[in-house]
FITIMAR-172357 format. One record per residue: residue number from 1; x, y, z of N, C-alpha, C, CB in turn. Coordinates in pm, whole numbers, plus 50000, padded with zeros to 5 digits. Glycine has a CB too. Layout:
> NUM | X | Y | Z | X | Y | Z | X | Y | Z | X | Y | Z
...
//
This chain:
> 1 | 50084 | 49882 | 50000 | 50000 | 50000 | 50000 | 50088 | 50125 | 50000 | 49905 | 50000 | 50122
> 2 | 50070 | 50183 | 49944 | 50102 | 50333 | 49910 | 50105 | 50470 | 50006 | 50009 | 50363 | 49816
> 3 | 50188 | 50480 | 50097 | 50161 | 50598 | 50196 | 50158 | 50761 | 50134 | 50284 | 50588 | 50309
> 4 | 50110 | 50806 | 50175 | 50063 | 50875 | 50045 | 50032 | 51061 | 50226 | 49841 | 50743 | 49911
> 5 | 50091 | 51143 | 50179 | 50065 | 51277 | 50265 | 49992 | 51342 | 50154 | 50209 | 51372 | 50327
> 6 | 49928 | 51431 | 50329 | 49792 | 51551 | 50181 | 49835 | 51654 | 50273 | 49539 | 51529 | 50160
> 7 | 49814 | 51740 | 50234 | 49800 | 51907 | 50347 | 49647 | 51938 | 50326 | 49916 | 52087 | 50276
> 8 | 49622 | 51978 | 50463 | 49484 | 51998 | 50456 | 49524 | 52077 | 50522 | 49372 | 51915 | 50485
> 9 | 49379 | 52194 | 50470 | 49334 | 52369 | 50488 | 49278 | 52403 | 50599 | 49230 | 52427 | 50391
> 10 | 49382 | 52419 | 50665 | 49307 | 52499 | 50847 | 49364 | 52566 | 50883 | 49288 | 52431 | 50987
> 11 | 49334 | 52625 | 51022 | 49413 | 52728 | 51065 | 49540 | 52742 | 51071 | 49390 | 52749 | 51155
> 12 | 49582 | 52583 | 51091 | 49723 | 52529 | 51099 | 49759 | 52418 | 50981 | 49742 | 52461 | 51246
> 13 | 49897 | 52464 | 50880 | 49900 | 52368 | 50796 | 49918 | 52219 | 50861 | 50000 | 52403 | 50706
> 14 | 49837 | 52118 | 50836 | 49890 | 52016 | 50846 | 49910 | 51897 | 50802 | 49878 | 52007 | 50900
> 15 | 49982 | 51832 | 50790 | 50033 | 51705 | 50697 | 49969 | 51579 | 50803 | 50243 | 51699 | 50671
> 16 | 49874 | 51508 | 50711 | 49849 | 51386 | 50680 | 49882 | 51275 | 50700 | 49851 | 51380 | 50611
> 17 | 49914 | 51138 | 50715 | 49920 | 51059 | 50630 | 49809 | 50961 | 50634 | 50033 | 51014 | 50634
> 18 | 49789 | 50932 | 50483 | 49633 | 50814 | 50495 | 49694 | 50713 | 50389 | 49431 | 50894 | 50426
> 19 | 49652 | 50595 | 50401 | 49659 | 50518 | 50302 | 49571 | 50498 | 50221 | 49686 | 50430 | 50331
> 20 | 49580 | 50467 | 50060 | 49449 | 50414 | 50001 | 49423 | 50294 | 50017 | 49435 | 50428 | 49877
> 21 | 49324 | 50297 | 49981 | 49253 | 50178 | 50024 | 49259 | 50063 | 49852 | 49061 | 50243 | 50090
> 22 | 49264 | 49947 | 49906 | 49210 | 49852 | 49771 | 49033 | 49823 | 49749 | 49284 | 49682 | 49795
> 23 | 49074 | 49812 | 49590 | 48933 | 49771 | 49573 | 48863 | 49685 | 49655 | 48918 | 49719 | 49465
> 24 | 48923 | 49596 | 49728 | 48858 | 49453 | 49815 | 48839 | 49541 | 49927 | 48969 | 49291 | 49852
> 25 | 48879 | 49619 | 50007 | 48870 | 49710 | 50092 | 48766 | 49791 | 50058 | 48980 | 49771 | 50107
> 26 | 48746 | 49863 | 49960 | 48648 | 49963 | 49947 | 48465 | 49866 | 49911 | 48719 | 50079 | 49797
> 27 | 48493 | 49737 | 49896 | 48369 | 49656 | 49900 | 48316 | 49620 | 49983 | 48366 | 49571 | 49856
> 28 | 48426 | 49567 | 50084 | 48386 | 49510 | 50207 | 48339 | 49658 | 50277 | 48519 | 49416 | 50289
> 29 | 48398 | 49780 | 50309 | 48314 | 49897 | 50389 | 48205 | 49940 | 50313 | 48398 | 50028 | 50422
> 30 | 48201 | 49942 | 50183 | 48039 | 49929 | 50143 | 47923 | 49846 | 50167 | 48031 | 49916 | 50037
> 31 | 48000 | 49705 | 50169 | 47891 | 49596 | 50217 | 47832 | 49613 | 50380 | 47971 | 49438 | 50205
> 32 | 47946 | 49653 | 50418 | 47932 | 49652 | 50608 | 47862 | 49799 | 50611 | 48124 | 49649 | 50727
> 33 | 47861 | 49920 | 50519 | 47761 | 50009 | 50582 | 47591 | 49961 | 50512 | 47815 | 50189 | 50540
> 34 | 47578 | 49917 | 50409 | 47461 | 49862 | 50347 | 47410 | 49755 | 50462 | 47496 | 49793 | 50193
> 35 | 47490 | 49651 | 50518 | 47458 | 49566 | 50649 | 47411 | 49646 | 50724 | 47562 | 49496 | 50721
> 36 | 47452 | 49772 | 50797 | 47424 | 49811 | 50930 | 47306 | 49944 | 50903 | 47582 | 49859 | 51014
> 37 | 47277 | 49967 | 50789 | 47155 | 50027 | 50721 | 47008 | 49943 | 50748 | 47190 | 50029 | 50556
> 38 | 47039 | 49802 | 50754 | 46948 | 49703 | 50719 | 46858 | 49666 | 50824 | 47014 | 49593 | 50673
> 39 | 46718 | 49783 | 50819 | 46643 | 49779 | 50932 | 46576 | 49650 | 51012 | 46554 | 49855 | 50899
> 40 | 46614 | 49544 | 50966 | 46592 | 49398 | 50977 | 46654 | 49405 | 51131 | 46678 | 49288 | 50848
> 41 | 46568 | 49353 | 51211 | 46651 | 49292 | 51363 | 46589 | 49151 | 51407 | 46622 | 49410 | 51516
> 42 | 46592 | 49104 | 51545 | 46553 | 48978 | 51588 | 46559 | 49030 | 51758 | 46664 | 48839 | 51528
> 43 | 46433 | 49029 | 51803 | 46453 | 49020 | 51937 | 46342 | 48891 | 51973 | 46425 | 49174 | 52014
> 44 | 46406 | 48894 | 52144 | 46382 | 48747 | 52248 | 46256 | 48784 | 52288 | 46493 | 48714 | 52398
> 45 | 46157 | 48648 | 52248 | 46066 | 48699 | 52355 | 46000 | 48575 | 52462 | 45941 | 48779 | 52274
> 46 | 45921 | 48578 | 52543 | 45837 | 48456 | 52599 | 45694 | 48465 | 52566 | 45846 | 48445 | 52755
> 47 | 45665 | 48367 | 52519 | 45536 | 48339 | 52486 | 45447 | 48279 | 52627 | 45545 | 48233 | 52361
> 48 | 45395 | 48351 | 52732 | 45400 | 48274 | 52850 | 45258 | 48161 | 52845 | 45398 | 48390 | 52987
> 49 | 45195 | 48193 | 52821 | 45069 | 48063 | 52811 | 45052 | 48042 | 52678 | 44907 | 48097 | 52874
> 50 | 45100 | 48057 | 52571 | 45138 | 47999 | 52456 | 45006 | 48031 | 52355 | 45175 | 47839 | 52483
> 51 | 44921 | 48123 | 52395 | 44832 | 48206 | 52336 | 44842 | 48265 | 52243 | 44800 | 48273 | 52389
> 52 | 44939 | 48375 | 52259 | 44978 | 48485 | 52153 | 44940 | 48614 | 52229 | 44893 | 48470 | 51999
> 53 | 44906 | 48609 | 52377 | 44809 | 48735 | 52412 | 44916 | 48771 | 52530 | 44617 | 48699 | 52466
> 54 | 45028 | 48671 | 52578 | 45060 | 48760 | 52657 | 45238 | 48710 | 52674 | 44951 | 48758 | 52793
> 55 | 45309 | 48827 | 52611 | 45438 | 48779 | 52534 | 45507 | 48919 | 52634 | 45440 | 48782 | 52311
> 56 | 45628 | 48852 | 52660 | 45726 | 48958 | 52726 | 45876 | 48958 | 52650 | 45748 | 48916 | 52897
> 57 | 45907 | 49048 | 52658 | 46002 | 49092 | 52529 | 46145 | 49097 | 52621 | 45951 | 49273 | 52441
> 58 | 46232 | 49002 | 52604 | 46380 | 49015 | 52679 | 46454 | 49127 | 52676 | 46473 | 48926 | 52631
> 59 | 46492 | 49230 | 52795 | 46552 | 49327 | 52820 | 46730 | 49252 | 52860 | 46458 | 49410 | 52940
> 60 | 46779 | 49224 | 52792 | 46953 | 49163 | 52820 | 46995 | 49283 | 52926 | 47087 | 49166 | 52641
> 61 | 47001 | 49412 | 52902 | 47088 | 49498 | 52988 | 47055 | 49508 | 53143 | 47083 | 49636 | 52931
> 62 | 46914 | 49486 | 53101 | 46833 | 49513 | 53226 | 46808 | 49337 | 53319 | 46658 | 49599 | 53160
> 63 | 46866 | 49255 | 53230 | 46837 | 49089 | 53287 | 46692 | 49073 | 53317 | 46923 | 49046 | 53441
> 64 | 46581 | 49104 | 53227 | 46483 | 49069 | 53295 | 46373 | 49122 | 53155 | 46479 | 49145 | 53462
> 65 | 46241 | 49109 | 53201 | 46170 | 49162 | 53065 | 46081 | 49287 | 53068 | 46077 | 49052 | 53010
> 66 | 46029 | 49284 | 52981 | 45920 | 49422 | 52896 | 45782 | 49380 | 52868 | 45976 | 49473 | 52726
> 67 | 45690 | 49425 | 52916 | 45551 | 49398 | 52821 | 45567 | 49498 | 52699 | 45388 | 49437 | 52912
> 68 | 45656 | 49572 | 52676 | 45659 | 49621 | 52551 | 45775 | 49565 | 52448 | 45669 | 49761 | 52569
> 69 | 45735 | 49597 | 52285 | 45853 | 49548 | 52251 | 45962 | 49622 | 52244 | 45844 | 49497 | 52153
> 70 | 45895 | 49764 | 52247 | 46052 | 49910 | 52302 | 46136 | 49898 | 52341 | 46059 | 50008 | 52396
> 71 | 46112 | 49779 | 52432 | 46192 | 49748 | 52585 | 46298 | 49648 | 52536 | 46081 | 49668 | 52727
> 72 | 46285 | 49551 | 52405 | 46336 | 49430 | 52435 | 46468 | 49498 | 52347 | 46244 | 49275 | 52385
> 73 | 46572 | 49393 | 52371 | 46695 | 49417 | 52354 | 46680 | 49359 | 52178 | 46804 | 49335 | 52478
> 74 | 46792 | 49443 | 52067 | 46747 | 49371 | 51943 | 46896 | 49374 | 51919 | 46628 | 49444 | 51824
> 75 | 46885 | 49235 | 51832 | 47041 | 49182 | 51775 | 47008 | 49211 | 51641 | 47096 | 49004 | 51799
> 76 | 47129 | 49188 | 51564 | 47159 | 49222 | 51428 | 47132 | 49097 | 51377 | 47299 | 49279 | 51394
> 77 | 47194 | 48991 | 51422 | 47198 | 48823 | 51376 | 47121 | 48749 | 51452 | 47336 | 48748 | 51384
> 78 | 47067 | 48686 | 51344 | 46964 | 48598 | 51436 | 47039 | 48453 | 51528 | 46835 | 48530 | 51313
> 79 | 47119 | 48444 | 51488 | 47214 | 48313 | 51577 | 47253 | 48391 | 51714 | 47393 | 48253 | 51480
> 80 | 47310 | 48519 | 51707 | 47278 | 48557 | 51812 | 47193 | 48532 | 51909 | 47269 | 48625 | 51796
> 81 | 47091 | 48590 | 51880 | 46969 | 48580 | 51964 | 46900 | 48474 | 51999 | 46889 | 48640 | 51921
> 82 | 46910 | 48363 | 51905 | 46893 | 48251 | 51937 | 47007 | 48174 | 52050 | 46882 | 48197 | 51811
> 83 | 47107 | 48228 | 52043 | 47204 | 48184 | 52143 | 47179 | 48240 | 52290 | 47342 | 48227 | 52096
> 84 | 47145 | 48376 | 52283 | 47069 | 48448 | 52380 | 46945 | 48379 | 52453 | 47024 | 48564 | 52312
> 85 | 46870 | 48288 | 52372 | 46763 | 48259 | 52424 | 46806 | 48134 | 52464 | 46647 | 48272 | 52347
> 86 | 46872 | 48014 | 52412 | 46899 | 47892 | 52485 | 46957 | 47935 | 52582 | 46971 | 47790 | 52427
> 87 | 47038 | 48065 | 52615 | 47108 | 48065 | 52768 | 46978 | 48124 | 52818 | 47271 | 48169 | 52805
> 88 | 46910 | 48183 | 52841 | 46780 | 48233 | 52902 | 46701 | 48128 | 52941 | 46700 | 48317 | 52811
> 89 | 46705 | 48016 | 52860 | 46572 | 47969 | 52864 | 46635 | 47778 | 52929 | 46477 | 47993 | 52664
> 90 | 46718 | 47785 | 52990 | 46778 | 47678 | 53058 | 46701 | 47693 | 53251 | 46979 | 47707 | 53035
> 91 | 46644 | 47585 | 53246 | 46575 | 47538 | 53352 | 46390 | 47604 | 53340 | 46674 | 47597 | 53496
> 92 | 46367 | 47637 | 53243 | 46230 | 47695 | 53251 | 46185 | 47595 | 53152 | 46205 | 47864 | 53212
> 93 | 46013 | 47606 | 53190 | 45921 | 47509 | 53129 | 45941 | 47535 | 52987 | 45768 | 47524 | 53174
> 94 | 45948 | 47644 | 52927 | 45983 | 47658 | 52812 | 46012 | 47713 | 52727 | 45957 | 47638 | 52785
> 95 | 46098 | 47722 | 52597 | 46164 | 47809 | 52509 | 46166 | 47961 | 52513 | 46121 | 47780 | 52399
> 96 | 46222 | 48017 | 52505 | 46206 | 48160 | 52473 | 46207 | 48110 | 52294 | 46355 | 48285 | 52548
> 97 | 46116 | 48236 | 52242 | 46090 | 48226 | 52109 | 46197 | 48339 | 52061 | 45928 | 48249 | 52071
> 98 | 46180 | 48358 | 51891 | 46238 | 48490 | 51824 | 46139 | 48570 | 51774 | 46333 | 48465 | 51709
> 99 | 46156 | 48626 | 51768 | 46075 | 48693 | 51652 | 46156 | 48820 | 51583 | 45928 | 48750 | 51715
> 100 | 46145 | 48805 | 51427 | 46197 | 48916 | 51339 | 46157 | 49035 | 51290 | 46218 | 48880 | 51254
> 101 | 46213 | 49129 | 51345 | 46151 | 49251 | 51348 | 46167 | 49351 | 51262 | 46168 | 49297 | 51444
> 102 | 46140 | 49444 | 51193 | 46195 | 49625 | 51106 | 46192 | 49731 | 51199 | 46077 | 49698 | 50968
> 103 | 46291 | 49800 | 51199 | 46302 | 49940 | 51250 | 46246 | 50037 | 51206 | 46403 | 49981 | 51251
> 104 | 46260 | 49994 | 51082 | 46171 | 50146 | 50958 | 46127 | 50250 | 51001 | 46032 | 50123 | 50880
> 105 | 46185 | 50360 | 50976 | 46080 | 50435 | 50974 | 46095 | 50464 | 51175 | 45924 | 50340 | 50889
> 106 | 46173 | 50410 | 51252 | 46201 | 50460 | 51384 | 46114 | 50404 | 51478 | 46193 | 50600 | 51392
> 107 | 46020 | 50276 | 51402 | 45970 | 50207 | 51530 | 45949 | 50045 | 51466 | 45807 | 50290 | 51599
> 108 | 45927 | 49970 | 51615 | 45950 | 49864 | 51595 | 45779 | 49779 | 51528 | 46023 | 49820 | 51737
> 109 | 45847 | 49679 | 51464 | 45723 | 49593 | 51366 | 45759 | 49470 | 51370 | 45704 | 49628 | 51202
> 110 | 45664 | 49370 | 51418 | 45698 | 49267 | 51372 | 45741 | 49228 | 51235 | 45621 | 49213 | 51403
> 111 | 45793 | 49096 | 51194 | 45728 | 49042 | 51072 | 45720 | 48946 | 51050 | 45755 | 49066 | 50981
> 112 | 45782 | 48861 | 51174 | 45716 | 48707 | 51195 | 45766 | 48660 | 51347 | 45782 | 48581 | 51061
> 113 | 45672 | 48622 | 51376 | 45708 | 48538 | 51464 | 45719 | 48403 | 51526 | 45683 | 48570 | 51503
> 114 | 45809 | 48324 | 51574 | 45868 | 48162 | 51598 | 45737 | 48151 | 51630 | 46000 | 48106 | 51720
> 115 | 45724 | 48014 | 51585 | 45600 | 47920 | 51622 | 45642 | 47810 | 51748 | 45551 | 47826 | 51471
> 116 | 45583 | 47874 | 51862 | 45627 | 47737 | 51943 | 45619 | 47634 | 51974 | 45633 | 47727 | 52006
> 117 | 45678 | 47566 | 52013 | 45656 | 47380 | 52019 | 45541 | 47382 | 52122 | 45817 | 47263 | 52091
> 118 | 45436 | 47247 | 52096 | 45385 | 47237 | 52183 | 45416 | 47215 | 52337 | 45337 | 47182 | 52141
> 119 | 45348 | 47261 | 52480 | 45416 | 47220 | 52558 | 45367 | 47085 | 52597 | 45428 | 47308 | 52646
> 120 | 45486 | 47036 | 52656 | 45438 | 46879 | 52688 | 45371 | 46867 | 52791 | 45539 | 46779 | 52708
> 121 | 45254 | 46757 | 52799 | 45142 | 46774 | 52895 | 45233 | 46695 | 53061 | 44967 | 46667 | 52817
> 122 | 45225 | 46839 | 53153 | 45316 | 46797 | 53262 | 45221 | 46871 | 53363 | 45491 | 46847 | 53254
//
């Protein structure tokens, strides 16, 4: 790579140095700001009587949950969160679910949510 000085215009002259970048370089920081553009998320939730009517949304920072989904903590990757939820959901009757969410537009939307296993009759 090419070290390369600029003078830039301020109060004080001052010298630079930046490198350019390669084409494989300038793809990958395009791809990674188009990724982190991508209003797509995944947050944890509990489905507690397995209804659909009364779901609490995992707060990670806060260790505990939300009746809203405002509240719940949202990952970028869904393996994440799914990893998030098998550690959550060790010794309880049952699963924490996912569900995939959009930011759009500055608030949260579903757009699907895990179907849970039946629970076993105990």
């Amino acid at each position: 790579m090419d070290m390369k000085k600029k003078k830039i215009e301020t109060q004080h002259d001052i010298e630079v140095d930046f490198v350019e970048l390669t084409a494989e370089q300038i793809h990958e920081l395009k791809h990674s700001l188009k990724d982190s553009e991508d209003p797509v998320r995944y947050v944890v939730y509990s489905d507690i009587l397995g209804n659909r009517k009364w779901r609490f949304w995992l707060n990670v920072s806060y260790d505990g949950y939300g009746n809203s989904i405002d509240q719940a903590t949202l990952f970028k990757r869904e393996h994440i969160a799914r990893a998030v939820a098998k550690a959550y959901s060790e010794g309880r009757k049952n699963d924490l679910l996912i569900a995939k969410i959009t930011t759009k537009g500055g608030r949260r939307r579903v757009l699907k949510y895990e179907k849970p296993k039946k629970w076993p009759n105990t």
